[in-house]
N, CA and C of each residue as an Amber inpcrd file, in Angstrom:
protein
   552
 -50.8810000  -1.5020000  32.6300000 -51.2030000  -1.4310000  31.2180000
 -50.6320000  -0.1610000  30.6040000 -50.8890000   0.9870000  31.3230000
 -50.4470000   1.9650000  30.6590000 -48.8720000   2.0420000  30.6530000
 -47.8970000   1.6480000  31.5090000 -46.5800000   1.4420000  31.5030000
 -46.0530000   0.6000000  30.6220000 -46.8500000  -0.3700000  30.2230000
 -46.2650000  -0.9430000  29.4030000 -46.3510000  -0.5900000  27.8890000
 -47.9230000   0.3870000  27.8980000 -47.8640000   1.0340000  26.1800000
 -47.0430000   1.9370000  26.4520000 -46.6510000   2.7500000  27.3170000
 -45.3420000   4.1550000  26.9720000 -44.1170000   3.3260000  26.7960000
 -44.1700000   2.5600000  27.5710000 -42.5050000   1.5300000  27.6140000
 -42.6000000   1.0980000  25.9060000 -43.5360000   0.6140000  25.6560000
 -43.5340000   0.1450000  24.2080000 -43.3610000   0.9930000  23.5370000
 -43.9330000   2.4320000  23.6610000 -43.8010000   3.3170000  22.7550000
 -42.2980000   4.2320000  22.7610000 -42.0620000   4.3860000  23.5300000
 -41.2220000   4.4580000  23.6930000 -39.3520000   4.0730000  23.3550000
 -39.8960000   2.5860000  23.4610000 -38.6080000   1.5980000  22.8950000
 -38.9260000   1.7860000  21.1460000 -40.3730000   2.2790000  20.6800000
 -40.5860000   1.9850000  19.2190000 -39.9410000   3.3380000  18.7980000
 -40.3070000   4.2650000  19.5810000 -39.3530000   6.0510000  19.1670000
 -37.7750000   5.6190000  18.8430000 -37.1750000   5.0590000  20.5600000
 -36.3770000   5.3200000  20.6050000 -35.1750000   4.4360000  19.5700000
 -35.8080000   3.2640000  19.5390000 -34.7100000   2.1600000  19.1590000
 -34.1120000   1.5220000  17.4680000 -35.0890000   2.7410000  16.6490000
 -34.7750000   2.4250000  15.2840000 -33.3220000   3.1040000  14.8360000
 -32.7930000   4.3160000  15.4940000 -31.9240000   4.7000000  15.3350000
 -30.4900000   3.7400000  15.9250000 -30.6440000   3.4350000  17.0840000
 -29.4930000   2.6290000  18.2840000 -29.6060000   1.5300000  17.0130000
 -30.3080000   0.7750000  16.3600000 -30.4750000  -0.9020000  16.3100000
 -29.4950000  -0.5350000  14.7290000 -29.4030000   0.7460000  13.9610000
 -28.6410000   0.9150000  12.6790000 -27.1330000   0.7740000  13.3620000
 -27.3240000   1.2400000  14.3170000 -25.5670000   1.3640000  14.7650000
 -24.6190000   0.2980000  15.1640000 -23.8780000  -0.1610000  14.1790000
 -22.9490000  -1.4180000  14.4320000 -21.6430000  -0.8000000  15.6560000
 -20.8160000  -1.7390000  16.1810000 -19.3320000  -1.7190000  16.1640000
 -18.8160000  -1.9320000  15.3600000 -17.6670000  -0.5710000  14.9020000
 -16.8720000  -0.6840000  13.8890000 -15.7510000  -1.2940000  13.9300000
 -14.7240000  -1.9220000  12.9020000 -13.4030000  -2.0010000  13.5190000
 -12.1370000  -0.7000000  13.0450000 -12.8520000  -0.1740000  12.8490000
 -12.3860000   1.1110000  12.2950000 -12.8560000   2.4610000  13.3720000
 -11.5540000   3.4800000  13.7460000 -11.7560000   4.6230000  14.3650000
 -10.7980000   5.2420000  14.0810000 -10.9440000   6.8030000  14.4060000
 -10.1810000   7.3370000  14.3940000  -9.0270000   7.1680000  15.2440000
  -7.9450000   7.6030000  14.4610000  -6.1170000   7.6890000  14.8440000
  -6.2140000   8.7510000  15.5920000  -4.9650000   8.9450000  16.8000000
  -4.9400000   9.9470000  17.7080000  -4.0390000  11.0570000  16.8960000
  -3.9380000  10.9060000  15.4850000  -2.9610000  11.7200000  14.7360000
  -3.7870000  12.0500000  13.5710000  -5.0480000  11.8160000  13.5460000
  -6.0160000  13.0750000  12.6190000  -6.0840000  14.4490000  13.0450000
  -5.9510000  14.9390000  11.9660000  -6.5950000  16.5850000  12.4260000
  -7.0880000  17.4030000  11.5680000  -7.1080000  18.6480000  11.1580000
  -7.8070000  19.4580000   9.8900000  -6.5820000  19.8900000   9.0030000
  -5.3440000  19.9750000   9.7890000  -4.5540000  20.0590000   8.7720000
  -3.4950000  19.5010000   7.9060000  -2.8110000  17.7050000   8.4350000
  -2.0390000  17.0120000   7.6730000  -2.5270000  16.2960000   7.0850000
  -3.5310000  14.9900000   8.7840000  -3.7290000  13.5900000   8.5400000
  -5.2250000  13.1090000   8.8170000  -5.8520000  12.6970000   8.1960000
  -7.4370000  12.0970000   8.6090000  -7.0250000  10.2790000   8.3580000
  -6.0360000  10.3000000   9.2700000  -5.6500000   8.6860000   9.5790000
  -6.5400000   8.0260000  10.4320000  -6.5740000   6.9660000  10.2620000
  -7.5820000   5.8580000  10.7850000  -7.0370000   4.4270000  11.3450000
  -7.4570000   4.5220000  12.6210000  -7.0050000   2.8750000  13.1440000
  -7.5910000   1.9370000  12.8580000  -7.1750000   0.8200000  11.5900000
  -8.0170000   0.1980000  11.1710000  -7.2160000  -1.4110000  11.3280000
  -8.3610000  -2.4580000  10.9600000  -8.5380000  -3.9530000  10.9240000
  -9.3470000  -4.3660000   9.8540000  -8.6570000  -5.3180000   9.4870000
  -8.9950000  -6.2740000   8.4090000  -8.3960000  -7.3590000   8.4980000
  -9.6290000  -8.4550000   7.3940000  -8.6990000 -10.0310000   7.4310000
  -8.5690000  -9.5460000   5.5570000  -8.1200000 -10.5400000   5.0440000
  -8.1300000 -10.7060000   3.3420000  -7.0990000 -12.1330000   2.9400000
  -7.7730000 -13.0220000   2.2790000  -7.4960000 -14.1470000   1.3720000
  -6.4030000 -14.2630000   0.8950000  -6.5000000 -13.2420000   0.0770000
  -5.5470000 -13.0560000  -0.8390000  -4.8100000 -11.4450000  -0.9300000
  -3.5580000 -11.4540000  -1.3160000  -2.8340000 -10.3970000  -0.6420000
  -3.2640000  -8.8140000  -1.8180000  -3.8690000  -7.8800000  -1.3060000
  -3.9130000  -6.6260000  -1.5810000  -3.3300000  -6.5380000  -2.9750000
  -3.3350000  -5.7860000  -4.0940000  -2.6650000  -5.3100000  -4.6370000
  -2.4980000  -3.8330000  -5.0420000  -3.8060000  -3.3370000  -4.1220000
  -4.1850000  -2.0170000  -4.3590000  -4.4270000  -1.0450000  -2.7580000
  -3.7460000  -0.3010000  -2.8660000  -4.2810000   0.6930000  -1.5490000
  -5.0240000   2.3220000  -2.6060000  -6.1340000   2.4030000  -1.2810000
  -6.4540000   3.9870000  -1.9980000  -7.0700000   4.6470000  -1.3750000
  -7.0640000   5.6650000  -1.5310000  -7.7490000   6.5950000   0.0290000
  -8.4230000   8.2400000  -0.7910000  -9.5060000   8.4890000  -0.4750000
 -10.1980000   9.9810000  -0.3090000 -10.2480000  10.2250000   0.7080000
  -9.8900000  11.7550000   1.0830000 -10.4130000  12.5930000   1.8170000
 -10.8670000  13.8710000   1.4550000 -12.1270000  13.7180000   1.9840000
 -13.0870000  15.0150000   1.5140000 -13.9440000  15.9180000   2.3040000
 -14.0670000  17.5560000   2.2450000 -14.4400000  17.6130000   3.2170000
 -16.0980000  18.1420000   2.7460000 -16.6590000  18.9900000   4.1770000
 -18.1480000  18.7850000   3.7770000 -18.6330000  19.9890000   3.1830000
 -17.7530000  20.5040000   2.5600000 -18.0670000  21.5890000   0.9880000
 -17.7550000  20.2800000  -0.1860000 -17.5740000  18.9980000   0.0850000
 -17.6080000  18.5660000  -1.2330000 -16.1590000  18.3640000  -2.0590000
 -15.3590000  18.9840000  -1.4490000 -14.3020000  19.0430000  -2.2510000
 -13.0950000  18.1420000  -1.3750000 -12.3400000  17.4100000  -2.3110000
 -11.2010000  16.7010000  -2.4570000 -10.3290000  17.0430000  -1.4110000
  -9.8910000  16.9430000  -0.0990000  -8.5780000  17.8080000  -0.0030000
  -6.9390000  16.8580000   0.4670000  -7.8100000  15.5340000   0.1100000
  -6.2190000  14.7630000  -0.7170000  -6.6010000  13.3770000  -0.9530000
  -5.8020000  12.5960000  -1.7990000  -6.0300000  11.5400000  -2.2510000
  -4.9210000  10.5350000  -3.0450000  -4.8170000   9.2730000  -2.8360000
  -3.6000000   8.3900000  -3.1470000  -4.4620000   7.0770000  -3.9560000
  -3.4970000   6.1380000  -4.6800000  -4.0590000   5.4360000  -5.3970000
  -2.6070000   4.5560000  -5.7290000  -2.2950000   3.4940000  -5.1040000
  -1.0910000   3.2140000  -5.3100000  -1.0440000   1.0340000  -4.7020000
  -0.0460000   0.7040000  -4.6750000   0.2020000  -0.5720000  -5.0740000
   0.7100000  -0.7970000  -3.7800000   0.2750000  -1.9690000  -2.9430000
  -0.1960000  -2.5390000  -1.7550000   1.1680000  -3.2650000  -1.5450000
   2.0110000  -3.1220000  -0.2490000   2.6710000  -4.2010000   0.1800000
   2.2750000  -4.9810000   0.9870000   0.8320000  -5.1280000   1.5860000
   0.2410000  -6.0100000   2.3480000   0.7270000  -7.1170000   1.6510000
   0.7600000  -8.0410000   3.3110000   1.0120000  -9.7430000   2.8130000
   0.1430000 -10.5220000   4.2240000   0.2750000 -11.7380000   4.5850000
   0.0670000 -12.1180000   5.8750000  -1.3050000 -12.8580000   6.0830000
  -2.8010000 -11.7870000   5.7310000  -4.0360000 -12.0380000   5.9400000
  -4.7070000 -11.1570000   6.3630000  -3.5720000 -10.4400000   7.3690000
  -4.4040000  -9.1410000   8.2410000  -3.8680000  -8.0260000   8.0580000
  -4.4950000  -7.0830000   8.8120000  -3.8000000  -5.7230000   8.8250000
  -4.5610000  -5.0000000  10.0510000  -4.2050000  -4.6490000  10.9110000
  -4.3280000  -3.9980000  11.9100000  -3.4990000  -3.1140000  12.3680000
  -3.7880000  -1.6170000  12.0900000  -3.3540000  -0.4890000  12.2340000
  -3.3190000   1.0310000  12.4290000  -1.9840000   1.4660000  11.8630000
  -3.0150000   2.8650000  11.5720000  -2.9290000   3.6100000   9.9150000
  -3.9590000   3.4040000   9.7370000  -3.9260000   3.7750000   7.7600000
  -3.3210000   5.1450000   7.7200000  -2.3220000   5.6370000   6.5120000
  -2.2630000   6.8210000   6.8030000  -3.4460000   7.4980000   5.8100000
  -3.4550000   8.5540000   6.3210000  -4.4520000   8.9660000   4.8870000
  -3.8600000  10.8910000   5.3350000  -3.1470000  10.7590000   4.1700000
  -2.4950000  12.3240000   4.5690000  -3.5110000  13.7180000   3.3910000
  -3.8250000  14.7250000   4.4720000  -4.4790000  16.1140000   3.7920000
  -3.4100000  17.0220000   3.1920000  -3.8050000  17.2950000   1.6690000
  -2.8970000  17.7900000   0.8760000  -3.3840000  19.6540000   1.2930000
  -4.4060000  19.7920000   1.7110000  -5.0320000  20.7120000   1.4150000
  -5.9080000  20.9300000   2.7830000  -5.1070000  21.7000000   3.6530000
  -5.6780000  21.9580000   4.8100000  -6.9460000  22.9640000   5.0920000
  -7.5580000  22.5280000   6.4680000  -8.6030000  22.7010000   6.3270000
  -8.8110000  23.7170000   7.7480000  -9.6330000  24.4700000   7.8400000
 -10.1680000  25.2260000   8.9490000 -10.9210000  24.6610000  10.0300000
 -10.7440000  24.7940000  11.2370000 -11.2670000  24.3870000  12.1760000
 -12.7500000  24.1290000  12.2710000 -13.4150000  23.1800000  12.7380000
 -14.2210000  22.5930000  12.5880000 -14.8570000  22.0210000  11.5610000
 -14.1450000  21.8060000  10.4950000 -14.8180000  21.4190000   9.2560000
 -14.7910000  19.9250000   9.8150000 -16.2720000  19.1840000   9.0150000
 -16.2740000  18.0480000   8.8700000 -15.6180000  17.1080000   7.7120000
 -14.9510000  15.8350000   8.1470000 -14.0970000  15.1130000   7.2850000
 -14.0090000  14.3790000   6.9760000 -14.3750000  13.4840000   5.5290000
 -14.6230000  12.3220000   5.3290000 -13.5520000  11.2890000   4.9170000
 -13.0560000  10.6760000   5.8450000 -11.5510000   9.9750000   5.3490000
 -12.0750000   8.4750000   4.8880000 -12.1400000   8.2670000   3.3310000
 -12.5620000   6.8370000   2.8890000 -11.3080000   6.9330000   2.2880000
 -10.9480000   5.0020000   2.5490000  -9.9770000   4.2070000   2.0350000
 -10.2910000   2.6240000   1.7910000  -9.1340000   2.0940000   1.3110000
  -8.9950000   0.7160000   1.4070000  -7.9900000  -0.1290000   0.7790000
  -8.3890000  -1.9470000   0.8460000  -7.2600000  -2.0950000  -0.1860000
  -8.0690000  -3.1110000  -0.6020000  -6.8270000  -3.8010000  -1.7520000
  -7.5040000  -5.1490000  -2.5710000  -7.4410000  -5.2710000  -4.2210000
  -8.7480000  -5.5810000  -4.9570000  -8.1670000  -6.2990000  -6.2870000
  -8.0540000  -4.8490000  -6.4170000  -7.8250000  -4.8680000  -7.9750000
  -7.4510000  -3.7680000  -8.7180000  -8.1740000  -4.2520000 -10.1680000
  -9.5610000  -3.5610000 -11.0400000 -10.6600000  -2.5510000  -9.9610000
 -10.7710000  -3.3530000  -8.9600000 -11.4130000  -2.5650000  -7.8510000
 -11.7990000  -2.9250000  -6.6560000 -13.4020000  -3.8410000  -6.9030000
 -13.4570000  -4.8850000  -5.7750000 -14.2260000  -6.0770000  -5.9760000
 -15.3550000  -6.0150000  -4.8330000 -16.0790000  -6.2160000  -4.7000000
 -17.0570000  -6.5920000  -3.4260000 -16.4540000  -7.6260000  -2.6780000
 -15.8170000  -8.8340000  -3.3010000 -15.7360000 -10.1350000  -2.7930000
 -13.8410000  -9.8640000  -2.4200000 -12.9470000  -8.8080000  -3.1710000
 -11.6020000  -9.1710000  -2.5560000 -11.4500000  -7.4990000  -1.9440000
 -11.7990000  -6.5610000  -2.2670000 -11.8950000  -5.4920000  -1.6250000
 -11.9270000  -5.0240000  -0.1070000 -11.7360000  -4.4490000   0.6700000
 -12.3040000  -4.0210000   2.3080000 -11.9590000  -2.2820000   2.2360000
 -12.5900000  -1.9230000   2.8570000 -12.6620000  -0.4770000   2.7870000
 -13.3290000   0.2840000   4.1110000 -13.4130000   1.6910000   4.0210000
 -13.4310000   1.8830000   5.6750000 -14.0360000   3.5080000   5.6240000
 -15.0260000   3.7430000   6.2040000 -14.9150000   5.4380000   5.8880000
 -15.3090000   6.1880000   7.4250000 -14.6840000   7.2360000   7.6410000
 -14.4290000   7.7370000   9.3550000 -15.1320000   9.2760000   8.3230000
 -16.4670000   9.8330000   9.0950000 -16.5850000  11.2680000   9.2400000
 -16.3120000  11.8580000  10.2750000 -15.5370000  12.9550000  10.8540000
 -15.3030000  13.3000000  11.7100000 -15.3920000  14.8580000  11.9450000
 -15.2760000  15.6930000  13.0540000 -15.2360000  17.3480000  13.2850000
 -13.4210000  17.2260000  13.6680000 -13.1980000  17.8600000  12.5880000
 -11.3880000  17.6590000  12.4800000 -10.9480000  18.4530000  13.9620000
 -11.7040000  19.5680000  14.6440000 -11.4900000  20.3060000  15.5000000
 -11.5880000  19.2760000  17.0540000 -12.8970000  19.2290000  17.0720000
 -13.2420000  18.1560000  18.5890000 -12.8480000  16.8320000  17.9730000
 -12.7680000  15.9930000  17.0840000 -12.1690000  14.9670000  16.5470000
 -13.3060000  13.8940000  17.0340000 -14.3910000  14.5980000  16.9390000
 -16.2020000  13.8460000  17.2680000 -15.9520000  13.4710000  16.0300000
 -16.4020000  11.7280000  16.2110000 -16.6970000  10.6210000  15.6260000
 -18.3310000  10.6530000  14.6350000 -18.9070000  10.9140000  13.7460000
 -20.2740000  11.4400000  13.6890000 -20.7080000   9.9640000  12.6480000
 -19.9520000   9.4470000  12.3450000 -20.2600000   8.2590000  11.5600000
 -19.0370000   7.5520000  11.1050000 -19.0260000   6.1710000  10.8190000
 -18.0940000   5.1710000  10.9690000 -18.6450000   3.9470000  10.0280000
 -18.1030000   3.5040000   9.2470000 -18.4950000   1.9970000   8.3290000
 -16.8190000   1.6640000   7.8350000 -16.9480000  -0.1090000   7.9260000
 -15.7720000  -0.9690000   6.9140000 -16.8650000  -1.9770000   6.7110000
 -16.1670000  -2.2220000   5.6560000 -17.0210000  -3.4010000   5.4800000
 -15.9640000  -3.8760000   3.3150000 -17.0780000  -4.7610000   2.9770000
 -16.4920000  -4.8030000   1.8620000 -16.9310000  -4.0680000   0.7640000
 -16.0370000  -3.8990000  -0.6350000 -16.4850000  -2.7410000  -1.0390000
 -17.8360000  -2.5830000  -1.7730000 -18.1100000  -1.3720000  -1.8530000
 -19.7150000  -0.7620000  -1.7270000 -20.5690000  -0.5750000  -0.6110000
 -20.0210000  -0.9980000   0.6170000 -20.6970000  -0.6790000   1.6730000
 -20.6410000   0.4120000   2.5550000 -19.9540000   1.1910000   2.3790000
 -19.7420000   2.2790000   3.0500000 -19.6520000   3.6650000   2.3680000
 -19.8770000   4.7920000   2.7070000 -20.0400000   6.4130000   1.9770000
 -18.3090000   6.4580000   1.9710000 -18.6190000   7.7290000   0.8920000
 -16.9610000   7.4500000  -0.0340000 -16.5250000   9.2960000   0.1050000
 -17.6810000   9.6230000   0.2890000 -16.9380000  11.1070000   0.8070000
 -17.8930000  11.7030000   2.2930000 -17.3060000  12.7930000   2.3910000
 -18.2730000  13.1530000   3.7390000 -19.4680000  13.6290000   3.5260000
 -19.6260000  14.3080000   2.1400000 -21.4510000  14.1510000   1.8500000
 -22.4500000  13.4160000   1.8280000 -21.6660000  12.1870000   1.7210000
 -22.3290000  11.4180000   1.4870000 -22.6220000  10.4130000   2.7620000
 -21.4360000  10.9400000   3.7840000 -21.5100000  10.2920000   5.0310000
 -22.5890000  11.3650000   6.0070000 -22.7320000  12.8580000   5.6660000
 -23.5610000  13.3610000   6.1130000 -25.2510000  12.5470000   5.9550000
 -25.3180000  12.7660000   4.7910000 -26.6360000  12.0450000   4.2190000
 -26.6000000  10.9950000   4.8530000 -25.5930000  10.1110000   5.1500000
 -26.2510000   8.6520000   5.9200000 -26.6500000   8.9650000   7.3120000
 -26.1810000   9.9980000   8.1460000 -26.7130000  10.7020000   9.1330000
 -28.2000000  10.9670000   9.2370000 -28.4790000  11.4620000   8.4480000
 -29.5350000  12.2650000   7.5960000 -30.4730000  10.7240000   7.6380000
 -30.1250000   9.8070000   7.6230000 -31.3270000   9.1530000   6.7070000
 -31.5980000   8.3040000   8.3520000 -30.7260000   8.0400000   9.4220000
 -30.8580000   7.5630000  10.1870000 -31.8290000   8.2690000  11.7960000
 -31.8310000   9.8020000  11.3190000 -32.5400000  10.6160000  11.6100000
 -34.3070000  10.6930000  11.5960000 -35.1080000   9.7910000  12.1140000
 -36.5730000   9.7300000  11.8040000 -37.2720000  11.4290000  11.7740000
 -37.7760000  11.3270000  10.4990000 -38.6320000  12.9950000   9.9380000
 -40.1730000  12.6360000  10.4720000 -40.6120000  13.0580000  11.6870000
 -42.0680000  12.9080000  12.5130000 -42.8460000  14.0650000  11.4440000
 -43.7240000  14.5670000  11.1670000 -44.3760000  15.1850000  10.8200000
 -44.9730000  15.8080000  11.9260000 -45.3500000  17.3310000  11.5130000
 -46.1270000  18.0110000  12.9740000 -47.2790000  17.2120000  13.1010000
 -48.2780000  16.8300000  11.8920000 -49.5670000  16.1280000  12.2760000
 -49.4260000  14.6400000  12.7940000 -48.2480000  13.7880000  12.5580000
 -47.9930000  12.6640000  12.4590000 -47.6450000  12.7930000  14.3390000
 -46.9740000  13.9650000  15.1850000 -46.9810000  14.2400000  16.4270000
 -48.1830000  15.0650000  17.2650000 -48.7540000  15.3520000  16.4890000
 -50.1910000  15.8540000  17.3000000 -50.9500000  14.4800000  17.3490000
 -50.7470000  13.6720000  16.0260000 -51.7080000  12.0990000  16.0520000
 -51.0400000  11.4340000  17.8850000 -49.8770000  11.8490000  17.3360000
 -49.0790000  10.7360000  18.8150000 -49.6500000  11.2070000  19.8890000
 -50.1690000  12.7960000  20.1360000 -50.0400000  13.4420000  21.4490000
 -51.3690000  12.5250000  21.9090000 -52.5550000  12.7510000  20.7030000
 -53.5880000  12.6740000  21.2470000 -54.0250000  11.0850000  21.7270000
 -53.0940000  10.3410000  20.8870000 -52.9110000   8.9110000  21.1320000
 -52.6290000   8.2880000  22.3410000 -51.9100000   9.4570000  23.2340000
 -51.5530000   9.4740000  24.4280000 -51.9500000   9.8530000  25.6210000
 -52.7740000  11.1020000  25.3300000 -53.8560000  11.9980000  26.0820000
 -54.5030000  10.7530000  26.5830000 -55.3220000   9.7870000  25.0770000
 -56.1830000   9.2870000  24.9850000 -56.3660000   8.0000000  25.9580000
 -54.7950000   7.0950000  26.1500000 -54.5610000   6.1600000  26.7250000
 -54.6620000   6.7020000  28.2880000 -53.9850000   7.9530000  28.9260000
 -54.2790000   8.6370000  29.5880000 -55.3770000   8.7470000  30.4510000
 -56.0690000   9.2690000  29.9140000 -57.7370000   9.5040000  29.9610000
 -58.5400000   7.8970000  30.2910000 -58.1000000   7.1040000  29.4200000
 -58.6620000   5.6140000  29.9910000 -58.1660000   5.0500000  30.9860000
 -57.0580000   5.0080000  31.0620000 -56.3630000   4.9210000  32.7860000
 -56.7720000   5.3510000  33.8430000 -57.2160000   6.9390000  33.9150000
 -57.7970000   7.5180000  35.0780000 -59.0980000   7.1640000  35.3580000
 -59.9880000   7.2470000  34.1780000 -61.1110000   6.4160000  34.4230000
 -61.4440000   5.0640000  35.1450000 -60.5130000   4.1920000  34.8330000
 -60.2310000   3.0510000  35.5780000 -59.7200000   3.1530000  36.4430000
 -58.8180000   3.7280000  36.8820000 -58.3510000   4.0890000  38.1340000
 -58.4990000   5.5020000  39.3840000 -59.8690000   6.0100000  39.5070000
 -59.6480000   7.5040000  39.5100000 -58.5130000   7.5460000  40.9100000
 -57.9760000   9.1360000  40.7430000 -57.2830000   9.3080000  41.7640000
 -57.9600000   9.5290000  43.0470000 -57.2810000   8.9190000  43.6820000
 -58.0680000   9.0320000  45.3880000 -58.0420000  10.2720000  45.7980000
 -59.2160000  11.1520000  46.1550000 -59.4520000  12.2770000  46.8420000
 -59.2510000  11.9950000  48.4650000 -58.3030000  13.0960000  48.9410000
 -57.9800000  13.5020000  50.2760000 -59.4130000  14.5780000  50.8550000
């Protein structure tokens, strides 16, 4: 009984964070870094052919440090590759980096749109968050990809973990009773 309330409790701590986390089809390119490219190996299907490519990269002071907005030669259906997404405005080691892009109508659509956003540590080239999907679904700079960090992060309260301790003591305590330990 008691293995199975820690096992339960346990899987209830542990598993709200793991169960947010998809597979992406989007990762980082082995040719990002802090100072040209925050390129991305990406996949997509689409209907109808692109007419728009566009890309931010931003880092996690907030600020811009390059960006394109230009007219799509996609054709085919797919695209599987490596996006470029080039830094106008290089950056210092370890900064975090938010490389959002995509392509499609022109404005961009929920329904013909796809888009993709990679935060990364431009230095160790640690992966810290990842979304594609269609557009509006994914953070558009790295603040905003921080914050989705942030929100996937459960905030316990100190009293809300003293409730747990004693919740546990408590189950504890009824176990041994039912079971005392055998004296030698």
């Amino acid at each position: 009984m008691l293995r199975r309330c820690l096992g339960a409790f346990a899987l209830a701590l542990f598993s709200g964070g793991l169960a947010a986390q998809s597979s992406p089809s989007v990762q980082l390119a082995p040719t990002a870094d802090c100072q040209t490219f925050a390129n991305v190996q990406w996949s997509f299907s689409y209907t109808t052919n692109p007419v728009r490519e566009f890309g931010r990269i931003t880092n996690d002071s907030g600020v811009t440090i390059g960006s394109y907005d230009k007219s799509s030669a996609l054709s085919g259906g797919t695209f599987s590759g490596v996006w470029l997404q080039p830094i106008t405005l290089p950056q210092p080691p370890n900064t975090l980096i938010g490389s959002y892009g995509g392509a499609g109508d022109n404005p961009p659509t929920t329904t013909g749109t796809n888009e993709f956003f990679v935060l990364y540590n431009c230095t160790t080239r640690r992966v810290l968050y990842s979304c594609t999907g269609a557009y509006g679904t994914c953070p558009t700079t790295a603040l905003a990809g921080i914050a989705k960090i942030a929100e996937s992060i459960p905030a316990t309260s100190p009293a809300s973990l003293v409730a747990l301790l004693l919740a546990l003591a408590a189950i504890g305590a009824a176990a041994l009773r039912r079971h005392p330990l055998a004296r030698r």
